[in-house]
Structures are given as C-alpha cells and as structure tokens.
C-alpha positions as a LaTeX table, in Angstrom:
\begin{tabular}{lrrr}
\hline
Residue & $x$ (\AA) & $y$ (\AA) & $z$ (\AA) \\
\hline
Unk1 & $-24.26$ & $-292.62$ & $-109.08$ \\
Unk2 & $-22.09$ & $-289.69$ & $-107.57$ \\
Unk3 & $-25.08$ & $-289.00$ & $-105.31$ \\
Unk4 & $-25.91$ & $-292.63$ & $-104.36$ \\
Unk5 & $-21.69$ & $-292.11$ & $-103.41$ \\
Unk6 & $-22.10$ & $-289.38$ & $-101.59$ \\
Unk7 & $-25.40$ & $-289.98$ & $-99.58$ \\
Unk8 & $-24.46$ & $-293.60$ & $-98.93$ \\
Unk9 & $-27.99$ & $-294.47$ & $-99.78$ \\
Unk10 & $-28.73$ & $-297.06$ & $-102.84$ \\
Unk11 & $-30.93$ & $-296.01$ & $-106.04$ \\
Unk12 & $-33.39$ & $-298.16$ & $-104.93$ \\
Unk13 & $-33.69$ & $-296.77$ & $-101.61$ \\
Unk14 & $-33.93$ & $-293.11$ & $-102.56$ \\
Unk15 & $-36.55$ & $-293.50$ & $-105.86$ \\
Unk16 & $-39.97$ & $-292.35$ & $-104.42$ \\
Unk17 & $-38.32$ & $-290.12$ & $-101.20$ \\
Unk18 & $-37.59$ & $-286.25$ & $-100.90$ \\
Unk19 & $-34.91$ & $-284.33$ & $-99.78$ \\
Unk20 & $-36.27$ & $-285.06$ & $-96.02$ \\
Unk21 & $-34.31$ & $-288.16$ & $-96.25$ \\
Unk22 & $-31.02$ & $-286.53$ & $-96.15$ \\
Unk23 & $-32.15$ & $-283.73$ & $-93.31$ \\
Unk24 & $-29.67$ & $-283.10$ & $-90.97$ \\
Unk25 & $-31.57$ & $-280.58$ & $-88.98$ \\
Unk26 & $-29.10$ & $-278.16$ & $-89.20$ \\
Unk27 & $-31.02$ & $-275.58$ & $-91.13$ \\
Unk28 & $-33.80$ & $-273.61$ & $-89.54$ \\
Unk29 & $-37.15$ & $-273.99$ & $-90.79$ \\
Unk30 & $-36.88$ & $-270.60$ & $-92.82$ \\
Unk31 & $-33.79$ & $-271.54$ & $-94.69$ \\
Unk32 & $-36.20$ & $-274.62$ & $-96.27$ \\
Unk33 & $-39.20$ & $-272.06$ & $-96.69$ \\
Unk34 & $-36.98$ & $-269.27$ & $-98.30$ \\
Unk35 & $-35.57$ & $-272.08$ & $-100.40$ \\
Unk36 & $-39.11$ & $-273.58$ & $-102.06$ \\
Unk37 & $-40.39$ & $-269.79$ & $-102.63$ \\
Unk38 & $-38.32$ & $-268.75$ & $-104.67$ \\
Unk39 & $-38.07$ & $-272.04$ & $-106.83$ \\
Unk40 & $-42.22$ & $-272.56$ & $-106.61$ \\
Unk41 & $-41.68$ & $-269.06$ & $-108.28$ \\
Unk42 & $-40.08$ & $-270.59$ & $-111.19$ \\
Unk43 & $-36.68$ & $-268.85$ & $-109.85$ \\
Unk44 & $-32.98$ & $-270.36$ & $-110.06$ \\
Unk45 & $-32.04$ & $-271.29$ & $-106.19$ \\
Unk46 & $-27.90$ & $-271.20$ & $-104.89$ \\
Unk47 & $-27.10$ & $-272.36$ & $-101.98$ \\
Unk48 & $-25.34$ & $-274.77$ & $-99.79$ \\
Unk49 & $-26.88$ & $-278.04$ & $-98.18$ \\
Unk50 & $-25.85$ & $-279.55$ & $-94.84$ \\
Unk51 & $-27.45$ & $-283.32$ & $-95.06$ \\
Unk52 & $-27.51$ & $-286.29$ & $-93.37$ \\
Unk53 & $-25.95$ & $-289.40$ & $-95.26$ \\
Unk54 & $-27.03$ & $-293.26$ & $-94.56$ \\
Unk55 & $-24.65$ & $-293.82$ & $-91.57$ \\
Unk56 & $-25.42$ & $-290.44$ & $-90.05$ \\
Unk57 & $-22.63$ & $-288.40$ & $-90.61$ \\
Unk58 & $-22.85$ & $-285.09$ & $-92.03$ \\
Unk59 & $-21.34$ & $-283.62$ & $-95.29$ \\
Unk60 & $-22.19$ & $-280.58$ & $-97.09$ \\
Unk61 & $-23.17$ & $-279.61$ & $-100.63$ \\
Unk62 & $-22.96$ & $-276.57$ & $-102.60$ \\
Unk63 & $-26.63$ & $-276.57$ & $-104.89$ \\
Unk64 & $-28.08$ & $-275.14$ & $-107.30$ \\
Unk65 & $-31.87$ & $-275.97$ & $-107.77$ \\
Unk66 & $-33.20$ & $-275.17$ & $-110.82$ \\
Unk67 & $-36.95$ & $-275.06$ & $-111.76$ \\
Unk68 & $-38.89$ & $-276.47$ & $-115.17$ \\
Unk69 & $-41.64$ & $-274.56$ & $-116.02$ \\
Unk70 & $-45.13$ & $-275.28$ & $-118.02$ \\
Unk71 & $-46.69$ & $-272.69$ & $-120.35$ \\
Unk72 & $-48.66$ & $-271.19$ & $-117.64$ \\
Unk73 & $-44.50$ & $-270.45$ & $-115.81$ \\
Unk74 & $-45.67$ & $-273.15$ & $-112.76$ \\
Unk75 & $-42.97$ & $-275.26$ & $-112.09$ \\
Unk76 & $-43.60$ & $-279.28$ & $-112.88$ \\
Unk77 & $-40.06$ & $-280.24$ & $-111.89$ \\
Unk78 & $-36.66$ & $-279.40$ & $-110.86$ \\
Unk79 & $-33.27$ & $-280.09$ & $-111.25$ \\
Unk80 & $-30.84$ & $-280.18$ & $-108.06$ \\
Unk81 & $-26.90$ & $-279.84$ & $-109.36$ \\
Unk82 & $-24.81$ & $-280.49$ & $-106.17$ \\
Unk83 & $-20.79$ & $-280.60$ & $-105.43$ \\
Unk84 & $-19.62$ & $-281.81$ & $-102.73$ \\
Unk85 & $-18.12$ & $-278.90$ & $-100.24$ \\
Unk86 & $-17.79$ & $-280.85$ & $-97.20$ \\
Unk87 & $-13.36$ & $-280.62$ & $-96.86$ \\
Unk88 & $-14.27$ & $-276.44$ & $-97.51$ \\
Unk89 & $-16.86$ & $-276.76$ & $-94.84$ \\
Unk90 & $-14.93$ & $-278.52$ & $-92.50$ \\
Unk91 & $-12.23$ & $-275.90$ & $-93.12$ \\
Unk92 & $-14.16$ & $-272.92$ & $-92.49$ \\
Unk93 & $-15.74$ & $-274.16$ & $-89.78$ \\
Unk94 & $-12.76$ & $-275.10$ & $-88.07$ \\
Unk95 & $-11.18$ & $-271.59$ & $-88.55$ \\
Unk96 & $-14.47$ & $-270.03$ & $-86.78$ \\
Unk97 & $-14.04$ & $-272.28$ & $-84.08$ \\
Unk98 & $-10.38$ & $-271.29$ & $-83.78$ \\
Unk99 & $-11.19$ & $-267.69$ & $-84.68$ \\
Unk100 & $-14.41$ & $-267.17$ & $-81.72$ \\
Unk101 & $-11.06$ & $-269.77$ & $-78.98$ \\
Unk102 & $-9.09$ & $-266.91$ & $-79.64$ \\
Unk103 & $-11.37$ & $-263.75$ & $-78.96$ \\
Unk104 & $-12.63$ & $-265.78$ & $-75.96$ \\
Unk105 & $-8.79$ & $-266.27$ & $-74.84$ \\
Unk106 & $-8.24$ & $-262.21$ & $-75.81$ \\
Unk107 & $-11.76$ & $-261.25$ & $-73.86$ \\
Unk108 & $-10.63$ & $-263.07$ & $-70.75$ \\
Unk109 & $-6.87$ & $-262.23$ & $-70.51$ \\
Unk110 & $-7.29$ & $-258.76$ & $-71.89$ \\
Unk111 & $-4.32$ & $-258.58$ & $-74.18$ \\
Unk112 & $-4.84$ & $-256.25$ & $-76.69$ \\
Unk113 & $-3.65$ & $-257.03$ & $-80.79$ \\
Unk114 & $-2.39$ & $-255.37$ & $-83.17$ \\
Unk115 & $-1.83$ & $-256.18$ & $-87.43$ \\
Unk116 & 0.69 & $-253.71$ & $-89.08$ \\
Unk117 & 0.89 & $-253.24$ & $-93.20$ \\
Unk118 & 4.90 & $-252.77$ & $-93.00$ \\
Unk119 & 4.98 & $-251.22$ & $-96.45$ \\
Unk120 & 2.06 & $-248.71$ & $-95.96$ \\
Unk121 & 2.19 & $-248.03$ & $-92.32$ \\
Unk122 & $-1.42$ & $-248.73$ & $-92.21$ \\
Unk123 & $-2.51$ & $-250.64$ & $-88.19$ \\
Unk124 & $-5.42$ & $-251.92$ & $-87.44$ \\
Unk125 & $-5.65$ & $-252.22$ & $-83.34$ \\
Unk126 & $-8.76$ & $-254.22$ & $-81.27$ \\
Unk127 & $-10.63$ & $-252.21$ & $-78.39$ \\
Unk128 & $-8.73$ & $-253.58$ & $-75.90$ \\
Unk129 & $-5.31$ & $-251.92$ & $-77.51$ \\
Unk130 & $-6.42$ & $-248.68$ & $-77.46$ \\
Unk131 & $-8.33$ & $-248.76$ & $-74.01$ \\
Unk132 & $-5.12$ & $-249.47$ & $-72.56$ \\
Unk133 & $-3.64$ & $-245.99$ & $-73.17$ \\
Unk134 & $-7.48$ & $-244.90$ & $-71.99$ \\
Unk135 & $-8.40$ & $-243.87$ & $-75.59$ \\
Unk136 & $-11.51$ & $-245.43$ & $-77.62$ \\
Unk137 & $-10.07$ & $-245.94$ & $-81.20$ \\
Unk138 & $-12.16$ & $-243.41$ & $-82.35$ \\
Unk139 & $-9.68$ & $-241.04$ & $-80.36$ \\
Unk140 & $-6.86$ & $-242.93$ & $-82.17$ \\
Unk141 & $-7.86$ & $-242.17$ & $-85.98$ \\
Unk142 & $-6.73$ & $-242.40$ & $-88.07$ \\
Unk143 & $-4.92$ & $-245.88$ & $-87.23$ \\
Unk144 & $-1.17$ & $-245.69$ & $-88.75$ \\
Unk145 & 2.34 & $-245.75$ & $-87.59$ \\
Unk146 & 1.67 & $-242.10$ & $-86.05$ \\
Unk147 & $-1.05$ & $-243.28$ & $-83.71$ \\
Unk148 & 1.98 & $-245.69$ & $-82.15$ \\
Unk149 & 4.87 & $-243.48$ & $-82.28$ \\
Unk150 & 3.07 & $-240.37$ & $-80.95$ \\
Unk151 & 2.30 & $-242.09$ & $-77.84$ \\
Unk152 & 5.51 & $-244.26$ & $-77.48$ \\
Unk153 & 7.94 & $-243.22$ & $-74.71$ \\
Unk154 & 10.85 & $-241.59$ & $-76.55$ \\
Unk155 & 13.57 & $-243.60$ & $-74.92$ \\
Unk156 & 12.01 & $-246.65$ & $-75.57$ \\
Unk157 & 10.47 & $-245.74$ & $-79.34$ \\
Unk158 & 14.36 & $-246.24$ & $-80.42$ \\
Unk159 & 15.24 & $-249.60$ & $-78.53$ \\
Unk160 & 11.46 & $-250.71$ & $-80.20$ \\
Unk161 & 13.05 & $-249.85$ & $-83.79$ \\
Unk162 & 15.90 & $-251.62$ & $-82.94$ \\
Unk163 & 14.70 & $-254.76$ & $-81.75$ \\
Unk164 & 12.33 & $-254.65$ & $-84.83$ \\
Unk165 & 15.42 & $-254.54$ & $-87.01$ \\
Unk166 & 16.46 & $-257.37$ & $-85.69$ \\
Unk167 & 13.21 & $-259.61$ & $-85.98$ \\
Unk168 & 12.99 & $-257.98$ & $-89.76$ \\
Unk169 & 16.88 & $-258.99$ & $-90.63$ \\
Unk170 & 15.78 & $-263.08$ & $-89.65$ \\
Unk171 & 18.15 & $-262.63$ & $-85.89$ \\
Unk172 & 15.13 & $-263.31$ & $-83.95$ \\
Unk173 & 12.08 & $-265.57$ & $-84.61$ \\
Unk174 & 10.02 & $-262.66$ & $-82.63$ \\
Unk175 & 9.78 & $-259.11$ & $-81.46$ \\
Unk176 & 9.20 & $-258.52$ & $-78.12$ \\
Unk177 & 10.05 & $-255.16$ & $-75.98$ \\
Unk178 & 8.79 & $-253.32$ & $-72.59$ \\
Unk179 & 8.12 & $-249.76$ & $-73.44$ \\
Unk180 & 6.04 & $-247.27$ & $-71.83$ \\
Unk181 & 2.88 & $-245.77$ & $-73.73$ \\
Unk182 & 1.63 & $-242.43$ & $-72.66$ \\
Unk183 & $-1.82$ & $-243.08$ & $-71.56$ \\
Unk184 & $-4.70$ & $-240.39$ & $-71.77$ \\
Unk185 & $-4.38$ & $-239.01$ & $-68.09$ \\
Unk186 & $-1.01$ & $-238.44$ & $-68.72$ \\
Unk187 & 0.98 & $-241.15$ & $-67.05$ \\
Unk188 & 3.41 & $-243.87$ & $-68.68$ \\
Unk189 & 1.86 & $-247.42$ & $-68.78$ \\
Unk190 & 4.28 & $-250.35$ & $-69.20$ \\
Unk191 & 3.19 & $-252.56$ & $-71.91$ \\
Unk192 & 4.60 & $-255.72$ & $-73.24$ \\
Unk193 & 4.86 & $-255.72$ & $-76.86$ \\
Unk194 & 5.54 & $-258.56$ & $-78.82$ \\
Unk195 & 4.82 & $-259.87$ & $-82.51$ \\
Unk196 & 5.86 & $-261.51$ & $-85.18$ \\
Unk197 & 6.26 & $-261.25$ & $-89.10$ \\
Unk198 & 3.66 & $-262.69$ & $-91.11$ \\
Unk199 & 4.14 & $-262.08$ & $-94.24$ \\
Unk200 & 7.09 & $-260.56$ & $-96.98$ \\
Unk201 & 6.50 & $-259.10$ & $-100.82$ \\
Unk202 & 8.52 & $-261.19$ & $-103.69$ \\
Unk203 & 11.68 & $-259.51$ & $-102.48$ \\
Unk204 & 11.94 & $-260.69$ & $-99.17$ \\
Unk205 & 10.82 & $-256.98$ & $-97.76$ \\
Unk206 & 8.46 & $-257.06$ & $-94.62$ \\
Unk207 & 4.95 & $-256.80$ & $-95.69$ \\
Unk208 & 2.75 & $-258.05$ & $-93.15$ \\
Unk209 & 3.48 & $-258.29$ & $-88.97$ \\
Unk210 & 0.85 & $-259.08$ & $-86.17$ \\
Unk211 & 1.35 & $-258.96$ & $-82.54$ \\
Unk212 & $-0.27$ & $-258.45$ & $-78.92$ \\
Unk213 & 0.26 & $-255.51$ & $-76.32$ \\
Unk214 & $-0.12$ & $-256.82$ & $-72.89$ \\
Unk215 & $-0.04$ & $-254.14$ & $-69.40$ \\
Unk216 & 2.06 & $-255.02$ & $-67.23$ \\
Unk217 & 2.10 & $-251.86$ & $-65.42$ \\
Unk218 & 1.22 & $-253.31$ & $-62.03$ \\
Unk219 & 4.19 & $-256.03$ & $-62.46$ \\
Unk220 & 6.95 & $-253.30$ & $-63.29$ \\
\hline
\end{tabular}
C-alpha cells in the first residue's frame, strides 16, 4: 500500500511490470548494471533510487534489494525494502546547488575565505586566500593562528584583536577591518577582512568563526 502511496500508481496497474515503470532516467546505465550483478550473484544490494511516480514527478528512495536463493545459490526472487528519502534528497541537493552558487560567486569575484576553530587556533584558508599574499598554501603550513599573525601588519594586528573583541562580546553583528598583509615580495597588500561568528561551546565561548579576505589594494 505504502508503495502504491508513494509511486501514485494502483496495485492493479503495477502487478505484471518491473522497476522500468518508475525510471526516471536519472541513473546512468552502469548504476542499473552494477545494481543486477551483484544481486544475480545472490548478494545483498544498498542503495538509493531516484524514480519516476504516476504524475511524473520525481522522489527518491533509499533500497535495499535483497536476493532468494535456490539450492544451487541462483537467485529465484527478490525482495526490494524502500524508505522514502525524497525531503533528505531535496535537502542535499539544494545545499550542492547553494554550495557549487557560492564557489562560482568566490571564482569570479576572487574573494578569498577563511574558517577559524576559535578554541584551537586551527584555520583552514581557500587558494585564493593565500595567493593573495603570493604564497600557495603549501608555503603557509601549517594553517593556524601563526600563519595570520606572522604576516599581519603590526599596527593593524592590534586594532584586528580589538575589533574581534568586540564582535566576540555580542557589540557588533560582524567583524570587519582594513589591515595590511605582508605579501611574498615584500610589500603590504590592503585586504578587507570581515567575518562573522558561527558557532559558541555550551558556555557561550567562541568556538567557530568564518569570514572572507577581499584586496583592495588598488582602491586604498
């Protein structure tokens, strides 16, 4: 009944029909061959299902097909368990999107982003950070508080500190400061560097802050 629900078809309309009836042509051909080896093996299969219901919309399952064997271990039938994923799907699919906008946005307006553990210092920084001191972050390793203070401009390391202070104490909903970076050649590069607390521990302490570094060099 759940799948007669689901697939929008009747039980009279699916008796006598395979799976080809609900094929949304979203899998490639191999997913479908991988899929009917290893059950025509007699093997368990796991896996999730994109199909096609009655009116043509598309929701997704997450399957497990498992295979009934004769004496001789050839498989005479099989069982398909399915649960409907299709809210998950829609979910993840939707962050993709959103996550492949963003590096398109970051590719094209070359702002580079950083993601700061507060508590352990640790940074991760993208490609585009670090090649606007002139480094590769290879040259940068290892990434931690160190890599950003050693490079900072001293004058401007403290009004940075401050301003995070600030933004960490709830006065501002961001942190945002021009500083000067010392870039590989030697020279000072004006940067724009801005962020904004993600995350706190159980106590209220700064855990988790993400931000952007954008050159503005040519502007100052």
């Amino acid at each position: 009944e759940k799948f007669c629900q689901i697939s929008g078809y009747s039980r009279d309309e699916l008796i006598g029909e395979n799976h080809r009836i609900l094929n949304s042509g979203y899998h490639q051909i191999e997913f479908f061959t991988d899929m009917y080896r290893t059950i025509s093996n007699g093997k368990v299969w796991h896996g999730e299902f994109c199909n096609k219901a009655k009116d043509g919309h598309l929701y997704w399952v997450e399957s497990t097909i498992v295979p009934f064997t004769n004496e001789q271990g050839k498989p005479v039938n099989y069982i398909a368990m399915r649960t409907d994923i299709s809210e998950q799907k829609r979910s993840e699919l939707a962050i993709k999107d959103n996550k492949e906008r963003l590096e398109l946005i970051m590719a094209s307006t070359g702002v580079g982003v950083w993601d700061w553990q507060v508590m352990t210092g640790e940074i991760e920084f993208n490609p585009r950070w670090a090649a606007i001191t002139g480094h590769s972050l290879e040259e940068l390793q290892p990434l931690n508080m160190a890599s950003w203070t050693n490079i900072v401009h001293p004058e401007d390391l403290t009004y940075s500190s401050q301003l995070l202070e600030k933004h960490f104490d709830g006065e501002t909903e961001r942190y945002e400061c021009e500083l000067r970076l010392k870039h590989k050649q030697g020279d000072w590069v004006w940067v724009l560097d801005s962020g904004r607390l993600v995350e706190r521990d159980e106590n209220g302490f700064p855990k988790r802050m993400i931000g952007t570094l954008l050159d503005i060099n040519q502007q100052k």
